[in-house]
N, C-alpha and C positions, 0 to 999 in steps of 0.2 A: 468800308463797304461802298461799292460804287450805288450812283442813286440813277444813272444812267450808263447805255454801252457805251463806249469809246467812241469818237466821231470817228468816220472812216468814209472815203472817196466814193463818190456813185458818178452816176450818169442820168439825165433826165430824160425824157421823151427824144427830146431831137438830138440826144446823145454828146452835150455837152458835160464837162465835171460838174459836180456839187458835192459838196459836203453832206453827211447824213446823221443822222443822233437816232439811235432807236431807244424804247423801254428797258430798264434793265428788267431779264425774262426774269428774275424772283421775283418781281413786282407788279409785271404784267396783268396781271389777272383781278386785282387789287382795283375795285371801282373810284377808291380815293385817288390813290393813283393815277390813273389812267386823267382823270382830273386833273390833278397835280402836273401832268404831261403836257394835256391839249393846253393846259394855262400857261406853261413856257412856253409854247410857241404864240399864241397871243401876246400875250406881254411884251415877245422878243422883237414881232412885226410892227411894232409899236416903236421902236427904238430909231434912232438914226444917227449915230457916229462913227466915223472914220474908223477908230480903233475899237468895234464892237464887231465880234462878227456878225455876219449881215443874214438877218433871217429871212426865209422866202415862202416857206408853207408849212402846214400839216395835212399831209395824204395819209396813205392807206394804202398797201399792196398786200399780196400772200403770207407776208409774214407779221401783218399788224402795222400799227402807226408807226408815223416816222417823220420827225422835222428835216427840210431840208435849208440848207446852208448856201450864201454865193462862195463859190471856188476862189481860194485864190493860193498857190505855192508855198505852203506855211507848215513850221512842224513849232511841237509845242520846247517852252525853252529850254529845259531839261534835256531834252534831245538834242536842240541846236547846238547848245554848249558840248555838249560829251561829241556829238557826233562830229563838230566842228565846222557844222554849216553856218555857225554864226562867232566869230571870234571878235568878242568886247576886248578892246585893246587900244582904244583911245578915249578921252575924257566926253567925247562929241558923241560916242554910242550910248555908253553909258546915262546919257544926260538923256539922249531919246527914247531910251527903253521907258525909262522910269518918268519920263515926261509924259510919254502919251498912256503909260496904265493910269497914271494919277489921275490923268485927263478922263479915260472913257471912267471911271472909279466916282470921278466929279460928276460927270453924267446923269449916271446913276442917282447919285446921289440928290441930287436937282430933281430928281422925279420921285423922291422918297422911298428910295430903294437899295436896299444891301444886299451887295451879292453873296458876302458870307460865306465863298470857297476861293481865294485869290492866292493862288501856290503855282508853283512854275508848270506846272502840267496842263492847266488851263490856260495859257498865257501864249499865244500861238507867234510866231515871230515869221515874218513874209522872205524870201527867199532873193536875196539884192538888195532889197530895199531896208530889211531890216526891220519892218514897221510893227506896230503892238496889234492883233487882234487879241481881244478880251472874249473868254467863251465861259460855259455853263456856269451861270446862274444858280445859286440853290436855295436863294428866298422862298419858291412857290413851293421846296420841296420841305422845307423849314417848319412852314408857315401851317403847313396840313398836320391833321392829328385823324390819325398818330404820325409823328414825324419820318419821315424816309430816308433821312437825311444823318449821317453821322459825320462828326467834324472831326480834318485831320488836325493831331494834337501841336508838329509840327510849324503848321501856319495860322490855325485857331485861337483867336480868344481867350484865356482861362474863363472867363466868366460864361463864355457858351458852355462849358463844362459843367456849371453848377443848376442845380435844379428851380424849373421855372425863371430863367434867366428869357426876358426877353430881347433879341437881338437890336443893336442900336447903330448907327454910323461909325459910331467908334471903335465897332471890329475888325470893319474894314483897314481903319489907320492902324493896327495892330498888325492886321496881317501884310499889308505894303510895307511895314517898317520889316518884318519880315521875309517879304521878297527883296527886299534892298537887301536886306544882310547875305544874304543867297546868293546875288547876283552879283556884289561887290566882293563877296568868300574869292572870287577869280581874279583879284585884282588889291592892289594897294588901299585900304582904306583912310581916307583924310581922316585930321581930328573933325570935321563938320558936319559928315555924312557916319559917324561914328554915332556925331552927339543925335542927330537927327533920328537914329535907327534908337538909341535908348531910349527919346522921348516915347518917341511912336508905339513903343512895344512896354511901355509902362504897363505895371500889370493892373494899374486905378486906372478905371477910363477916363475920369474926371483928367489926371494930369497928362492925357495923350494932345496933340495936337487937336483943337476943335474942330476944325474940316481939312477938307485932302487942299484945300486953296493954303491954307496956311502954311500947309509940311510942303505943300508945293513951294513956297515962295521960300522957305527957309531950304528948301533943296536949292532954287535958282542963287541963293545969298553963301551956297556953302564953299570955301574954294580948298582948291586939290594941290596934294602936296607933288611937287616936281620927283618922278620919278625916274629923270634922265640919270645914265653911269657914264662915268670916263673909263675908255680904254686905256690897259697900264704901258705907260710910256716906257718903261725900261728898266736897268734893274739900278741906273743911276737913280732914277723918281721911286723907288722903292725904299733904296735909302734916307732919303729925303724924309718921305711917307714914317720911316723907322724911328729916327730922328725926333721929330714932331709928335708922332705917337708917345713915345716913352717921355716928352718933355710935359707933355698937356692931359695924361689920362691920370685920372684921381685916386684909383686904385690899382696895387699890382696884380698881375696875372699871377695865374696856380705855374705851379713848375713844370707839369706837361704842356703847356702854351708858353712859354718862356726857351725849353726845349726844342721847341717846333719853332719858334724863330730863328733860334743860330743854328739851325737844320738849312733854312729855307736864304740865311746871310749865306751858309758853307755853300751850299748847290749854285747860289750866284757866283760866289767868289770862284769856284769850280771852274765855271762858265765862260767867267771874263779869262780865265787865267789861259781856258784852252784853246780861247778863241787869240787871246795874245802872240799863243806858242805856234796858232799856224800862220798866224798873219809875217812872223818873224821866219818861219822855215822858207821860206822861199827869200831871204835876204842872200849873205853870203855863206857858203858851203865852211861846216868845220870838220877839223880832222875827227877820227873814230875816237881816239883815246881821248878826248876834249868835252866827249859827250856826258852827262850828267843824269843819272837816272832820275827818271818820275817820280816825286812824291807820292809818299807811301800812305799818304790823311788823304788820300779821295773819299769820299763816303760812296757809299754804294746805294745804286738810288732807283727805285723800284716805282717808275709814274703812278701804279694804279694803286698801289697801297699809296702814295704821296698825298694822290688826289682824295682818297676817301678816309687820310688823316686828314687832310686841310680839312675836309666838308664838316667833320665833326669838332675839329677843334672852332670851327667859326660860328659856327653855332652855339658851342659854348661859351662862347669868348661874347658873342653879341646879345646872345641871353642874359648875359650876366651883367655887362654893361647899360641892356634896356630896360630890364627889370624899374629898376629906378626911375629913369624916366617917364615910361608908363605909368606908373605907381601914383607920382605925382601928376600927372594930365587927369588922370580920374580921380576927383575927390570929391565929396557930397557937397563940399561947396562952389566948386566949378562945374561939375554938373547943373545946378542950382541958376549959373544967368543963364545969360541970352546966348543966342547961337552964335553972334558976331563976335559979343565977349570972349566964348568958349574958342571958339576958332584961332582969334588973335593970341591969346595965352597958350595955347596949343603950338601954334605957327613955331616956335623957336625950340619944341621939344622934340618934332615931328625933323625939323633940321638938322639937330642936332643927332636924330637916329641914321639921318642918311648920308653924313659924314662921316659917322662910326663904320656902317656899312661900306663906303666907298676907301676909307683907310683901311680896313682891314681885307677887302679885296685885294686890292694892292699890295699890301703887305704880304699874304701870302701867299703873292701870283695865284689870285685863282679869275675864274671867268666871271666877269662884274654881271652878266646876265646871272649866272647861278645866282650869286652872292643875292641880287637880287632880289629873286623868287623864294631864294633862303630866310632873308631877314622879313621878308614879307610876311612870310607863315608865321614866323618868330613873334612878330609885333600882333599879328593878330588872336596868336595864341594867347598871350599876354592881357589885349585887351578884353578879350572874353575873361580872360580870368577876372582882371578888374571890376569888369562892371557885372559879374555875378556875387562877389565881396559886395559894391553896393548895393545890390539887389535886397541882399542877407540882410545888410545894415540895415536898410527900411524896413526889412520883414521883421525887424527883433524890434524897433521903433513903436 
């Protein structure tokens, strides 16, 4: 349930933009409320950070109170992302998204105060520049009784859920660990910013990070696993690629992936044989009866069923290969150190998925972009799995 309308574009007297925040009409009428209202706009004109938005008044027109906002070109990030107005896709956005909520999150916090709704909706992202504004607050709506306030389950706390739970900083670090998982769902996740997002979303608040300074500085210590692909050189480096595969993998493949390889050797050899036969037609002319019919083993080769064999069989092929390694990256006892420790131990299992990845692009001529966004989803489906297994284990503990 919203505890306010939607922010939405106005214009002030001298007809410049502002931002607006009205009551939500259920609650309007509500004298707590109406309370609860004029004290976010107090509290809000009070503030002064870059990445907060910028509070300006509380007036009054024909349709009742209303905070007004300074303008500035911004949609919230859930929009930006889908709509495409903001495309995270280098390590340098990603560091400033999450750098400056931590930042205005820190703020806050400095002044003994939790905002207590921190989900992509509220989380307003500038138009070029990319920058964080931080918006509604729901402490003062919290904080009233009877509360007005219902928390999304989503990005909330468990323990705001439990009765007479009084809210603490620590739910803040809950639900940031939670936008990180959100905001990184679009993107390769390192082992660091993995381990980062489990701490933070521990369901003890005791073992969450102690302030947003700390998960800050274990974000600036975390590093990113190289997400560059080679393009496939050809269908010599394929065999090459084949070679090295079958020499160095630990276990054999199922017989429909074994299948699909001397599929994908035949259509090369196919390839080179008929690119052979034209480069040689134009040498010297032979008689009619000298001629030699076609071989009769062409296979017959269908791109788009090819294509959406290859996508399925690499998927299964690299699930099955990462399984394992995942497996072993998450474990109660490397969860257990430090983030540098975690990361370093990590570093060679996280490599070794994007070798598998990039060999088996290659191997089955597909597009190392796909492959890529492929095994992406693969690894993180995997580590969700993981670390709700350790989740289980502490809960049975």
């Amino acid at each position: 349930m919203k505890v306010t309308e939607p922010i939405s574009i106005g214009t002030n007297n001298e007809g410049k933009k502002i931002f607006i925040k009205r009551p939500c009409k259920k609650f309007a009428d509500i004298a707590a409320y109406q309370e609860a209202f004029a004290a976010e706009a107090t509290q809000g004109m009070g503030w002064a950070h870059p990445n907060l938005l910028n509070y300006i008044s509380l007036q009054m027109d024909e349709q009742g109170w209303y905070i007004t906002f300074e303008y500035t070109p911004a949609v919230p990030l859930n929009r930006a992302l889908l709509d495409g107005v903001l495309q995270i896709n280098t390590v340098t956005e990603f560091k400033q998204i999450m750098n400056q909520l931590m930042d205005a999150v820190a703020y806050l916090h400095s002044r003994n105060i939790c905002h207590l709704d921190l989900r992509p909706e509220n989380i307003f992202i500038t138009k070029g520049t990319h920058d964080v504004l931080l918006a509604n607050p729901a402490n003062i709506y919290v904080s009233y009784t009877p509360s007005f306030f219902i928390f999304k389950e989503k990005y909330a706390a468990p323990e705001l859920f439990k009765e007479n739970t009084v809210p603490t900083l620590a739910c803040d670090i809950y639900s940031l660990g939670k936008v990180m998982e959100y905001l990184y769902s679009y993107s390769h996740l390192s082992p660091g910013i993995r381990h980062i997002i489990f701490k933070a979303t521990h369901p003890e608040p005791t073992k969450r990070y102690t302030n947003v300074e700390e998960m800050k500085k274990a974000f600036g210590a975390s590093r990113y696993i190289d997400r560059s692909v080679q393009v496939i050189k050809g269908i010599a480096a394929v065999t090459v690629i084949l070679l090295a595969y079958y020499g160095l993998r630990e276990e054999p493949a199922d017989k429909e992936t074994l299948q699909f390889i001397e599929e994908v050797k035949h259509i090369n050899r196919q390839t080179l044989e008929t690119t052979d036969n034209r480069n040689r037609s134009y040498s010297i002319p032979l008689p009619s009866d000298s001629i030699r019919p076609l071989p009769t083993d062409t296979l017959e080769f269908n791109p788009e069923e090819h294509r959406k064999l290859a996508e399925r069989i690499f998927k299964k092929e690299f699930r099955r290969r990462a399984e394992n390694i995942i497996s072993a990256m998450y474990t109660p006892q490397k969860m257990n150190i430090s983030e540098k420790a975690f990361q370093e131990q990590s570093l060679d299992g996280f490599s070794r998925l994007n070798k598998i990845q990039r060999e088996l692009s290659e191997q089955f001529n597909m597009n190392p972009i796909l492959t890529t966004r492929l095994s992406s989803e693969i690894i993180s489906e995997l580590t969700t799995e993981s670390m709700k297994k350790l989740k289980q284990m502490e809960d049975e503990d």
